[in-house]
N, C-alpha and C positions, 0 to 999 in steps of 0.2 A: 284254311284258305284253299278252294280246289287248286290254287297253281302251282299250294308248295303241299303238297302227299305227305302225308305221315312216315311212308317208306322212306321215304329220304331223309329224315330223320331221326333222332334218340325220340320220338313222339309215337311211330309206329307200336315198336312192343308193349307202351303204356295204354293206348288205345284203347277203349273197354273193360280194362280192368283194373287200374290205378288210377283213370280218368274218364268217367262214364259221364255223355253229353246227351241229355232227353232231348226231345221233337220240340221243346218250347225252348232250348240252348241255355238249359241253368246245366251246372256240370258237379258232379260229387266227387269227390278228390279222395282215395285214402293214402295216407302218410305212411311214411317209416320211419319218423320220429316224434317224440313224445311232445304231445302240446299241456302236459301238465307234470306235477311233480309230487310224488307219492313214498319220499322217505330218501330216494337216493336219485343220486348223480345223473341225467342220461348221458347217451355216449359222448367222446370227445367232438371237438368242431369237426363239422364236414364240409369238405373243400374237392376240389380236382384231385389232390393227391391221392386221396381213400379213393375215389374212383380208379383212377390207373392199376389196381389193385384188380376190379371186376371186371371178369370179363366178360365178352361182346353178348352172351344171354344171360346178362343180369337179369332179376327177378322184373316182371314187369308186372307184379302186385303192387305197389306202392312207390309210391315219389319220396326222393332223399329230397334234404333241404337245398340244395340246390337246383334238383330239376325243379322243385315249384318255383322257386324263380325265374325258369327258362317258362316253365306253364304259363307265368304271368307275364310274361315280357310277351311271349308268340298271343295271348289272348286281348290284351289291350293292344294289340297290333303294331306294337314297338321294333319286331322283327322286321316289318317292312317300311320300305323307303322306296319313296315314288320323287323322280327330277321336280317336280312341281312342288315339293313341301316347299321348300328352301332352307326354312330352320326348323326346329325343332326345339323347345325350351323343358324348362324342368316342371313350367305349367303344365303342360301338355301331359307328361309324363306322369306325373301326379295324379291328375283327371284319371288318365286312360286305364294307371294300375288299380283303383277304387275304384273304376269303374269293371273294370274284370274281378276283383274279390265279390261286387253284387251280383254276380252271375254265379259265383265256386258257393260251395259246402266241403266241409270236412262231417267227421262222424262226430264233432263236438258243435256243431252247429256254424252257422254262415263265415265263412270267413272272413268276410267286412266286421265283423263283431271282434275280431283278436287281432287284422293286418290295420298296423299304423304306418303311413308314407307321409312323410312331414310335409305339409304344404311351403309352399316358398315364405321362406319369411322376409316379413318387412318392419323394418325395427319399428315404425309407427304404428303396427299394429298387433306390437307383442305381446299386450294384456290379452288381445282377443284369441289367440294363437296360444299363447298358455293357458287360460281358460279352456279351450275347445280339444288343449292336450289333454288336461286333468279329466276333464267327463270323460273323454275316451277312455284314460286307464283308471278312471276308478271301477270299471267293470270287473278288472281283472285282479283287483287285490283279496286276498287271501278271505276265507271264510272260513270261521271255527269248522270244523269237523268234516271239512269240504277238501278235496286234492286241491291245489294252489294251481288256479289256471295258466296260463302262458301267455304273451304277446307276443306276435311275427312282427320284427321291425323292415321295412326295405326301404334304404336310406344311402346318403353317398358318404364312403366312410373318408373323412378327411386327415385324418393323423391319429396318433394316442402319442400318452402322456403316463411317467410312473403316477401312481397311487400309493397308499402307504399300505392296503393290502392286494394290492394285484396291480391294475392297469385301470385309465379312463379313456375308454375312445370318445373321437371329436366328428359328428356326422354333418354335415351341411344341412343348414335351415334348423339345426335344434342346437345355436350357441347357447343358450339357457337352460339345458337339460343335461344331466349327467349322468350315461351310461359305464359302467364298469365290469369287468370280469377277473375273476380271480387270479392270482398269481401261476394255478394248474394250469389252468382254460388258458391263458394269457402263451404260455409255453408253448403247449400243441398249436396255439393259432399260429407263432410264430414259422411252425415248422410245417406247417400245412399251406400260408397262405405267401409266404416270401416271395414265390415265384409270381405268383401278379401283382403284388404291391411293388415290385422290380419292375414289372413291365409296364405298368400303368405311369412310374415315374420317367420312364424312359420315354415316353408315345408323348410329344405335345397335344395337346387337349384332348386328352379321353379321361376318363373318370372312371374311379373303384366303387360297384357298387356291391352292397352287403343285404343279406338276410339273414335274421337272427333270430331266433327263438330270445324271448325273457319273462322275469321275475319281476313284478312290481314291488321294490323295497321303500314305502315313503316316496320323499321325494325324487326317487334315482331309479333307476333298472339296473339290473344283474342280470350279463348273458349266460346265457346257455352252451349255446351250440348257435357255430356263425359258419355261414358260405360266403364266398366271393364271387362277383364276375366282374371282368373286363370291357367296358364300353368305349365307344369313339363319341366324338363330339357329335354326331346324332343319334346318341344313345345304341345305336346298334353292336350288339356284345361282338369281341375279335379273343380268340385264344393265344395268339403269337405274332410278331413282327411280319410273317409269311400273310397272316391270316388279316392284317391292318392294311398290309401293303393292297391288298384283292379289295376290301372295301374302299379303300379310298380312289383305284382305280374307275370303282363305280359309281364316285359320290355325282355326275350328273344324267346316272340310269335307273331305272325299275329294276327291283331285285325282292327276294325274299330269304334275310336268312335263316340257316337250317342248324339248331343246337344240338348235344347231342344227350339234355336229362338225365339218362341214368346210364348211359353208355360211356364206356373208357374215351379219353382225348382224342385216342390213335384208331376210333371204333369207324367203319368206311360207309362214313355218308357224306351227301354233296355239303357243301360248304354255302352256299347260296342257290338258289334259282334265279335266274335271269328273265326278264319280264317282256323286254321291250324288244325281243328280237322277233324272227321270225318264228314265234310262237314261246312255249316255257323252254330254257335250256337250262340242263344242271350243272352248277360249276364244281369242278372236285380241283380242290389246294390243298394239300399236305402240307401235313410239318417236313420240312426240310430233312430232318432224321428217321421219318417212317423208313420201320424197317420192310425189306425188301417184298417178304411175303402177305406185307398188311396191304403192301402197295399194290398187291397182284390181288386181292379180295378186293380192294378199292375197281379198280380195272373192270375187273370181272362184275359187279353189282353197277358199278354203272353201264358197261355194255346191254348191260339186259334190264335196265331202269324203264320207265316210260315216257322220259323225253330225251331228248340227244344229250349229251354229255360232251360237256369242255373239261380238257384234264392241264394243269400246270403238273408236271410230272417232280417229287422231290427231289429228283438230283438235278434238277436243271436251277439255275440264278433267277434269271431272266424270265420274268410272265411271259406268256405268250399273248399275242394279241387277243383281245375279247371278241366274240361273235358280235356283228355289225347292230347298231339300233336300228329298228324299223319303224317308221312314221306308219301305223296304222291307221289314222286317219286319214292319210293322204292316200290312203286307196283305194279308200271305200269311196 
């Protein structure tokens, strides 16, 4: 979107070379993790924590499983909110992400071929719904002599439950289907994903949404490798209480928000762009613990950004007041 710059976000470094967009807007994605299974394990779940780890010029060859997430949320235009939607439902959402996988390619071929986003379900029309699940992943089940494909699931993760070898998660819209993952996987997720499954319980209506690499076992999947993000009740992703409080400030403005893919939490890009003022403004909101010197790259990259910059500064409580809306039509 020309309002919201790649520089402003974890989008910039991938730009070109993890995410190559032709003259006709189909786009080739290469990964950094495995979409199939050739004898052993791939790495453990990835989540923000593995992030916090890389720093600010992580590789911008290849998407971890979360930034495609963030790929797919900014391409089906999920990141933005305009005062006139009003709502936003899980229809919408659904549409808009299969409609962004007909557009991507991996080097394994079209991503619409492997990403499954549950349609909403409706108990009167479960047979059609389970049927229409099965054709999809019978694509993906194993072949003699063949690497064992993968399925990307993006789905809203609702609880888990023990298993008698690992764990079974419970995703919204596929009560009838039984995903699980090992008692290993099951561990590191717990210690990887804590911190937003805390926060998501904490936020009244927002929602945990997951990406998942899997295994077609019969009638069930075995994860892989799972990401997390944190959404509000118009789906738009918040990383912390600081970062909820800023959108919800703007739930009756034009905004665009800015994630940050493959870059650290603490990594100094704007948090939004603001839409309806007098022209694009970038908005920078820390986490409240940014430390001192991140806060002073933050400062400095937006002084010299290419639209004005509104700063909530970390050590302050208090938002500051947001730059005024502008009725554009009423001026014209």
């Amino acid at each position: 979107m020309d309002n919201n710059p790649a520089e402003l976000s974890g989008l910039g470094p991938l730009s070109g070379q993890a995410i190559v967009t032709d003259e006709a807007g189909d786009t080739m994605l290469r990964l950094g993790f495995s979409l199939s299974l050739r004898g052993s394990r791939p790495s453990p779940p990835t989540d923000e924590d593995e992030a916090d780890t890389v720093s600010v010029t992580a590789s911008p060859r290849r998407l971890r499983l979360l930034a495609l997430l963030h790929y797919l949320w900014d391409a089906a235009g999920l990141t933005t909110w305009r005062k006139a939607y009003g709502r936003r439902s899980w229809w919408i959402v659904h549409r808009e992400l299969c409609l962004a996988a007909a557009r991507a390619r991996t080097g394994s071929g079209p991503l619409s071929d492997i990403l499954f986003v549950p349609p909403p379900y409706v108990l009167e029309d479960k047979e059609r719904l389970a049927g229409e699940r099965r054709r999809f992943l019978h694509r993906l089940r194993p072949v003699a002599g063949k690497p064992t494909g993968l399925g990307l699931l993006v789905a809203e993760l609702k609880g888990q439950e023990p298993a008698q070898y690992g764990r079974k998660l419970r995703f919204k819209h596929l009560p009838d289907f039984s995903v699980f993952v090992d008692s290993d996987t099951a561990k590191r997720f717990d210690r990887a994903a804590a911190r937003k499954v805390r926060l998501v319980e904490a936020t009244p209506n927002s929602h945990l949404m997951a990406i998942a690499t899997f295994a077609v076992k019969g009638n069930y999947a075995e994860i892989r490798e799972i990401a997390l993000m944190a959404v509000d009740g118009r789906w738009i992703p918040f990383a912390g209480e600081r970062d909820h409080g800023l959108l919800q400030a703007l739930a009756e403005r034009d905004f665009v928000r800015c994630l940050p893919y493959n870059l650290p939490v603490d990594a100094p890009i704007a948090t939004a762009v603001l839409l309806d003022g007098d022209g694009p403004i970038a908005l920078y909101a820390p986490a409240p613990d940014m430390a001192a010197d991140r806060e002073e790259d933050l400062r400095r990259i937006a002084a010299e950004g290419i639209y004005p910059a509104w700063h909530w500064p970390a050590g302050v409580f208090d938002m500051p007041e947001l730059p005024r809306r502008v009725d554009h039509g009423a001026r014209t």
